[in-house]
C-alpha positions in Angstrom: -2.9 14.3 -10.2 -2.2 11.4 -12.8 -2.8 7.7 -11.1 -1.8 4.5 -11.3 -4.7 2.8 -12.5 -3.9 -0.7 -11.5 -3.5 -2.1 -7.6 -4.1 -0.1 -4.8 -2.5 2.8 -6.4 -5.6 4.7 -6.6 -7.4 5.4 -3.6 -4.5 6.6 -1.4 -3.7 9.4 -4.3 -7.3 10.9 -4.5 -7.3 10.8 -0.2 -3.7 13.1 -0.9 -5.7 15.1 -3.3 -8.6 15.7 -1.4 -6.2 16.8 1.5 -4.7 19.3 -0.5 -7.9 20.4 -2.3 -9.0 20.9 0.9 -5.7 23.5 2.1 -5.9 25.4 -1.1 -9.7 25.9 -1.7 -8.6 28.7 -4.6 -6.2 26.2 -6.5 -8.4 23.1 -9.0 -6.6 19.8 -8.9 -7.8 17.8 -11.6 -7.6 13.9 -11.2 -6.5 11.9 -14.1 -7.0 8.2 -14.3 -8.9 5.9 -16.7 -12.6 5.6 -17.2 -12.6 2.1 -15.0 -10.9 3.5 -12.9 -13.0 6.8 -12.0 -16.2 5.2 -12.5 -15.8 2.7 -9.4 -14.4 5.7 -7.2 -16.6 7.8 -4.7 -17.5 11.1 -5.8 -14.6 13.5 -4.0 -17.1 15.7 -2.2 -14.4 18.4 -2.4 -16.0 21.6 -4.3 -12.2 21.8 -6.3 -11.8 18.6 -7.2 -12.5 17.4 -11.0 -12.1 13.5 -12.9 -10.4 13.7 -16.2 -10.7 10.4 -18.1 -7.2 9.1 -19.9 -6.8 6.3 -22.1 -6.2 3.1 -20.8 -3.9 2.2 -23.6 -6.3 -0.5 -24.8 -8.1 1.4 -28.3 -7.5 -0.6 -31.3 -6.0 -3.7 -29.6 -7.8 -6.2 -28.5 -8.2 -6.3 -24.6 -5.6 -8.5 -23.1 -6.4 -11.0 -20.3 -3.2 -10.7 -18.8 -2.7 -7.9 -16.3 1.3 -7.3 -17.1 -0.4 -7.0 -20.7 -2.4 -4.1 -19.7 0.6 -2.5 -17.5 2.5 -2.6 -20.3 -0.4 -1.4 -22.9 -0.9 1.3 -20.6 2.5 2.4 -20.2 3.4 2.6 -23.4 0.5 5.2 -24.4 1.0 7.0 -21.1 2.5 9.9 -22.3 0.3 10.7 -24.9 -2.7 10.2 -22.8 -1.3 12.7 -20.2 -0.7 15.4 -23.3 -4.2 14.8 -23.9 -5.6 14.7 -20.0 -3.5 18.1 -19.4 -5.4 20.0 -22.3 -8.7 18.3 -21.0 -8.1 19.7 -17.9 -6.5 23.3 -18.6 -10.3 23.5 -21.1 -12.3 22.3 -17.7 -11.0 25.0 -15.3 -10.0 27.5 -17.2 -6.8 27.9 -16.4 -3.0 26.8 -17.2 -1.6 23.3 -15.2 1.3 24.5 -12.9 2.1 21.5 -11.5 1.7 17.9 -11.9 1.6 15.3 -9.0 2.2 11.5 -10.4 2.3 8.6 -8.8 5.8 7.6 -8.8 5.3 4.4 -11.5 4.3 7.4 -13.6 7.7 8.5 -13.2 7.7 9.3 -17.4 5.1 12.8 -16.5 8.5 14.3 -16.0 9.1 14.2 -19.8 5.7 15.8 -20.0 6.2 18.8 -17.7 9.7 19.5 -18.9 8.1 20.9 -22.3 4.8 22.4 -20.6 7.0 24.5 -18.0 4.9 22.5 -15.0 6.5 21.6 -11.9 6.8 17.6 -11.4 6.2 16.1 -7.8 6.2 12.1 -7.2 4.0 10.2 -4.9 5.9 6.7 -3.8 2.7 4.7 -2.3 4.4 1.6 -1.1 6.8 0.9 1.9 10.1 3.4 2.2 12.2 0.5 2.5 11.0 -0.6 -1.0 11.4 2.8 -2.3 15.3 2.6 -1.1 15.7 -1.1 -3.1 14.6 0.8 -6.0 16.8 3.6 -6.2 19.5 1.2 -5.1 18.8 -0.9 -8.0 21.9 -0.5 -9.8 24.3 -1.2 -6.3 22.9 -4.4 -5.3 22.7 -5.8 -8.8 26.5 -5.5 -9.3 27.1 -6.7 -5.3 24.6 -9.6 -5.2 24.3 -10.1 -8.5 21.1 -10.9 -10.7 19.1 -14.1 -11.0 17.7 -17.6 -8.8 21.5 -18.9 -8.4 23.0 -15.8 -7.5 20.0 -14.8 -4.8 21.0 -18.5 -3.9 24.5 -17.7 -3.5 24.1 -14.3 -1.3 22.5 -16.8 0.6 20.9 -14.8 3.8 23.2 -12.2 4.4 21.6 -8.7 4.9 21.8 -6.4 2.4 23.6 -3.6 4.5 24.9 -1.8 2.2 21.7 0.0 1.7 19.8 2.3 4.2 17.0 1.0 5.4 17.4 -3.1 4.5 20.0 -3.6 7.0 18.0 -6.6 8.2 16.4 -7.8 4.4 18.0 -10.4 2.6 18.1 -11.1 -1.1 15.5 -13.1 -1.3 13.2 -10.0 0.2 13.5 -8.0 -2.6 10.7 -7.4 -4.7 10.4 -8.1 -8.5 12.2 -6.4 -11.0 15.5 -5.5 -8.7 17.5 -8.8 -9.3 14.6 -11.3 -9.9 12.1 -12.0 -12.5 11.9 -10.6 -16.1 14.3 -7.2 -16.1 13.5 -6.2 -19.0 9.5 -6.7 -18.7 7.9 -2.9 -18.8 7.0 -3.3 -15.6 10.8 -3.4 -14.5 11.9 -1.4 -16.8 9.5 1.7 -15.3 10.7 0.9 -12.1 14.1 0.9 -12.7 14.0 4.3 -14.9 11.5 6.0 -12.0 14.8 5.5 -9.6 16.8 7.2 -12.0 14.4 10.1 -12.7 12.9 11.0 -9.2 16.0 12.9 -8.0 14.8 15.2 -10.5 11.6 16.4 -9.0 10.5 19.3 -7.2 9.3 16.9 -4.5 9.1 13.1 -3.4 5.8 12.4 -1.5 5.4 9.1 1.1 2.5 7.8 2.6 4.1 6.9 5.4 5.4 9.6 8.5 8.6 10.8 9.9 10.5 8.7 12.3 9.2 4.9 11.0 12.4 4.4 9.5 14.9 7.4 10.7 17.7 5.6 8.3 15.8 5.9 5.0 13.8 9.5 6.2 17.8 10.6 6.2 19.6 8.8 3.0 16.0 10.7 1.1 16.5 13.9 2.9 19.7 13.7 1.2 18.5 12.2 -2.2 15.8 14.9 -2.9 15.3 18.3 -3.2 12.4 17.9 -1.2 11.5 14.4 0.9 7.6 14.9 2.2 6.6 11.7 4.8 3.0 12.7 4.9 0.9 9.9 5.7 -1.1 8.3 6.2 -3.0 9.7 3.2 -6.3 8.1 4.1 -6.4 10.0 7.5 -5.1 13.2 6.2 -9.3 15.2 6.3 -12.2 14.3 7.1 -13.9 14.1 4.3 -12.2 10.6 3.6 -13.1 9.0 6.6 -14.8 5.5 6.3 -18.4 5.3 5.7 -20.8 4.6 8.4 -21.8 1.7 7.1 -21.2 -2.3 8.0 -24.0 -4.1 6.3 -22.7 -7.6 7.8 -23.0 -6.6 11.6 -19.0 -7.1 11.8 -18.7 -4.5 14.8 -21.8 -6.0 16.6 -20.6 -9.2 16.5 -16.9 -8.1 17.9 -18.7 -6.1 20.6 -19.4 -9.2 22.2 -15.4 -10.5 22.6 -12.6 -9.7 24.9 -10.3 -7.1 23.8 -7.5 -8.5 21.9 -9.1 -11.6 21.5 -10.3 -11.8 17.5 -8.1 -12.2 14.2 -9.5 -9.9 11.2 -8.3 -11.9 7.7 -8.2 -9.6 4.9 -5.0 -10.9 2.3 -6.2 -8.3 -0.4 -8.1 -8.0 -3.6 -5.6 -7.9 -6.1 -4.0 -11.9 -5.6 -6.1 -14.7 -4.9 -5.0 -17.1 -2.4 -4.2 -20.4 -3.5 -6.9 -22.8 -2.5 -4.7 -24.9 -0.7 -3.0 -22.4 1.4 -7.3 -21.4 1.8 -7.9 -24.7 2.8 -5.1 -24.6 5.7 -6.0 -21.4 6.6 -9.5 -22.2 7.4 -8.3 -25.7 9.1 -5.9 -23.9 11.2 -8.3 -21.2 12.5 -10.8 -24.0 13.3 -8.2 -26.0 15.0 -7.1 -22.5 17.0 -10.3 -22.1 18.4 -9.7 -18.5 17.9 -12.4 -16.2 17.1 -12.4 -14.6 13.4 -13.7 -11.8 11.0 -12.8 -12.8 7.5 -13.2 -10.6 4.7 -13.8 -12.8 1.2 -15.5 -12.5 -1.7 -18.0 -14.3 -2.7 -16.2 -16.3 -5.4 -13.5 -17.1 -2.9 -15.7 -18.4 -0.1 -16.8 -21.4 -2.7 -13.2 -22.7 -2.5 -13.6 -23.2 1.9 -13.3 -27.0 3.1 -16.8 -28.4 3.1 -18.9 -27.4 5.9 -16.7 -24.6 6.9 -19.0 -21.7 6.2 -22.2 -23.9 8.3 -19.9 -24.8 11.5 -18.7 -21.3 12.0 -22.0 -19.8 11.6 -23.7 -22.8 13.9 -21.1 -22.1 16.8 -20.5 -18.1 16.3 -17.0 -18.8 16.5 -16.2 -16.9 13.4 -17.8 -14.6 11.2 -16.9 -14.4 7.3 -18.3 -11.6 4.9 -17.5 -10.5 1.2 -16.7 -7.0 2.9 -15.8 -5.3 6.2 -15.3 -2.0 6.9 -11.7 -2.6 8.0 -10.4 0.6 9.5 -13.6 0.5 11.4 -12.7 -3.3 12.3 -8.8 -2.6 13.0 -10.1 -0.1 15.7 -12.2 -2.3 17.4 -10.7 -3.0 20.9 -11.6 -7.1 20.3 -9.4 -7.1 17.5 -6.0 -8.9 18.3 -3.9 -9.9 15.1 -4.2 -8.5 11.4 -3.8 -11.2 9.1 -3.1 -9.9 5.7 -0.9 -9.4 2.4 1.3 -6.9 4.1 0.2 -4.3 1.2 1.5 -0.7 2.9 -2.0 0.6 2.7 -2.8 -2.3 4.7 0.7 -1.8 6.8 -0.1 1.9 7.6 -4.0 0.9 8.6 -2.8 -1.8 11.3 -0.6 0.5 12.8 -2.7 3.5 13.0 -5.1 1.0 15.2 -2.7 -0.6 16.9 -2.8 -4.2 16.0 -0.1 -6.6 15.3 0.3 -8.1 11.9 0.3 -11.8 11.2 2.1 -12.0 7.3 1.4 -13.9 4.3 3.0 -11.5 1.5 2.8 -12.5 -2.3 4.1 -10.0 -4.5 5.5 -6.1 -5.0 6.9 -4.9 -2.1 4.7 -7.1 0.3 7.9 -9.2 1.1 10.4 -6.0 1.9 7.4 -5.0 4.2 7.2 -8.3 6.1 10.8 -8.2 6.7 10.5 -4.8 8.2 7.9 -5.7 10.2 9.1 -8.7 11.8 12.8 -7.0 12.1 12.5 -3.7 12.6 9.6 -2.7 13.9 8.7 -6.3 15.6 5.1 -5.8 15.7 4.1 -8.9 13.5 5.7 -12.0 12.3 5.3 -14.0 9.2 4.2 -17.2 8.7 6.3 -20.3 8.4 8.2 -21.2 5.0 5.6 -18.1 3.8 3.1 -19.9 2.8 0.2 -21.0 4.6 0.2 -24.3 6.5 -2.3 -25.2 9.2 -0.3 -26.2 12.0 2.0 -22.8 11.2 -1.2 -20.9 11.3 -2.2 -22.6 14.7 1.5 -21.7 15.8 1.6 -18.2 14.6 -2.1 -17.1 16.7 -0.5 -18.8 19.3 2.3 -16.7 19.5 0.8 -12.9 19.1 -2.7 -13.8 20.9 -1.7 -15.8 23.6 2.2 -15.8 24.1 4.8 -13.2 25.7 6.4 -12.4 22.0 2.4 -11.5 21.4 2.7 -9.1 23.8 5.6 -7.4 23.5 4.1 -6.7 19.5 0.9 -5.3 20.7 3.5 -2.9 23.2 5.2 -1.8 19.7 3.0 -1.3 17.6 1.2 0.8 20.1 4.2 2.8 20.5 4.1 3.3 16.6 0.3 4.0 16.8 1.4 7.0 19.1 4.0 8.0 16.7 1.3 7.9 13.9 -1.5 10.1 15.9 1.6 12.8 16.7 2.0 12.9 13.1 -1.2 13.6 12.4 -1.8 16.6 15.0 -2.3 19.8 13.6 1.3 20.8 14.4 2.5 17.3 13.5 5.3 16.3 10.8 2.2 14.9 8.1 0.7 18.2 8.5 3.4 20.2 8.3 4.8 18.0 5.4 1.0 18.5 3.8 1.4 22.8 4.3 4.8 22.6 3.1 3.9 20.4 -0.4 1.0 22.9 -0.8 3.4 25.6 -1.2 5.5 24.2 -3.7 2.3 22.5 -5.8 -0.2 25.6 -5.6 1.8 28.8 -4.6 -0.5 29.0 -1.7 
């Protein structure tokens, strides 16, 4: 398994491997990522299961500030580094690689197993709508055009033309497609991944069958074989979350209504502006509504005077530099999920049933959003996107208190369902997991 070492990217690909570790005990998966990123990782507590350090790209450079810097540092060494993590590997167990699983941004491993005789499978961790922009690229570029003026002059008609954006406008598309730097190396691996995954022995999605029916068909079609087998995290046992919540979070929401509380979490990778921090703050104490927010340390410094001492002096709200949040999201007090819209973060919410409240920033937090305010209508975004206090005031209003509130929870409960069926020994993720076993171990 070679990771993305940057993001999210990480942790839903070792939950994958540990799930398949798991199926074919006599098979060794070997897990390649860089030093950083290994070292902050738990130990897998799976018997066939070994770390194999790559380079980070960054010997004999000086380290860049700049995180596109290191993407692209990275990147460009990539190949190399793989060679060099696939002989590591083959030394530590013994035996020849027979298959490599990438994540999909790693699209280039293909080059790689072409020469080693290895079988190539992709792992696509974001949303499936995204996934579709992607491999779309080409299509909407020559329809829409590329560029501010001519997203301005599509104006907001939906881009129908692909499966599964029917209700996305141009100005939902993430980075890289028809806005921003296209030739960056961040772009230019996305837009070569689209051309390259068709060519795999398999196409892996942490998401399950029957979210999206349109895009589960168009990549039925696309790929030799299309495995919807999320969501990772939930996939064995031995990646559930740790008993552990050091700040009393689940005490404190045993003593609220069901459906009463809003859990902010907007992510680790993007820090909030502080003004939108400042109006989010204002507009939860102007709400009245009772709160768990998850934010770091550094973050908090940035509250409205006297935030952090009301909220603690009238227990209306609770703010910690970590929460267990699956733990959190399952908590019967929790009402609204107000977050980054991430699709780690998507999938979590509606394996517990909880509507989203959406402030996206970057990636493809934005095609998310506008699936889930569209097309699955479990969660709505906040005014002109960014945060405002009044629009946060409005937005709590409206999935806590109102009918359209309501009528989310009803979804997204319906999804939930859809999720746990999944998830059933006889369900599609499991029989998605047994059938991408096959083809990665022989087993």
């Amino acid at each position: 398994m070679a990771a993305f070492p940057f993001g999210t990217h990480v942790s839903p690909l070792l939950s994958l491997t540990k799930a398949l570790a798991s199926l074919a005990p006599s098979s060794h998966f070997s897990f390649l990522c860089t030093d950083h990123s290994l070292t902050s990782l738990p130990s897998p507590l799976v018997a066939n299961i070994s770390f194999v350090p790559i380079s980070d790209g960054l010997t004999g450079v000086t380290v860049p500030t700049n995180i596109e810097a290191k993407i692209g540092l990275f990147l460009k060494s990539f190949e190399k580094s793989l060679r060099e993590g696939l002989k590591a590997a083959e030394l530590a167990a013994g035996c020849k690689v027979t298959c490599v699983i990438s994540d999909a941004f790693l699209s280039m491993a293909c080059n790689v197993t072409s020469e080693t005789g290895a079988k190539w499978v992709a792992v696509w961790t974001g949303g499936p709508q995204a996934l579709s922009a992607h491999l779309h690229t080409d299509l909407i570029r020559e329809i829409v055009g590329v560029g501010d003026e001519a997203i301005k002059a599509y104006g907001d008609k939906n881009i129908n033309f692909v499966p599964g954006l029917s209700h996305h406008r141009a100005c939902d598309l993430q980075e890289g497609i028809i806005a921003g730097d296209l030739n960056s190396p961040f772009s230019t691996m996305l837009y070569q991944m689209a051309h390259r995954l068709p060519n795999s022995s398999a196409v892996v999605l942490n998401t399950v069958h029957g979210l999206d029916s349109t895009v589960d068909s168009f990549f039925m079609q696309k790929f030799t074989n299309y495995f919807p087998t999320g969501p990772f995290h939930f996939l064995n046992s031995t990646d559930t979350e740790p008993m552990t919540d050091p700040y009393g979070c689940l005490s404190w929401l045993d003593q609220h209504k069901p459906s009463t509380v809003a859990y902010i979490s907007l992510g680790t990778v993007v820090t909030i502006p502080p003004t939108e921090l400042m109006s989010l703050a204002n507009g939860l104490a102007t709400s009245g509504v009772p709160f768990i927010w998850s934010l770091n340390e550094k973050t908090q410094s940035f509250l409205p005077t006297g935030f952090i001492d009301n909220v603690n002096e009238t227990g209306k709200g609770k703010i910690v530099p970590w929460a267990p949040q699956n733990s959190v999201l399952g908590h019967r007090a929790v009402g609204v999920f107000v977050c980054h819209c991430g699709w780690n973060s998507v999938m979590e919410s509606i394996a517990a049933g909880v509507p989203i409240l959406c402030r996206p920033f970057f990636g493809d937090q934005l095609v998310n959003t506008r699936a889930i305010s569209h097309i699955w209508k479990f969660g709505i975004g906040l005014d002109e996107v960014i945060i405002t206090e009044q629009g946060v005031v409005r937005a709590l209003e409206v999935v806590l208190k109102g009918e359209e509130g309501s009528k989310m929870r009803d979804k997204v409960r319906e999804l939930k369902d859809m999720v746990n069926d999944a998830l059933m020994q006889q369900g599609s993720s499991w029989d998605n997991l047994k059938r991408l076993m096959k083809i990665v171990s022989g087993c």
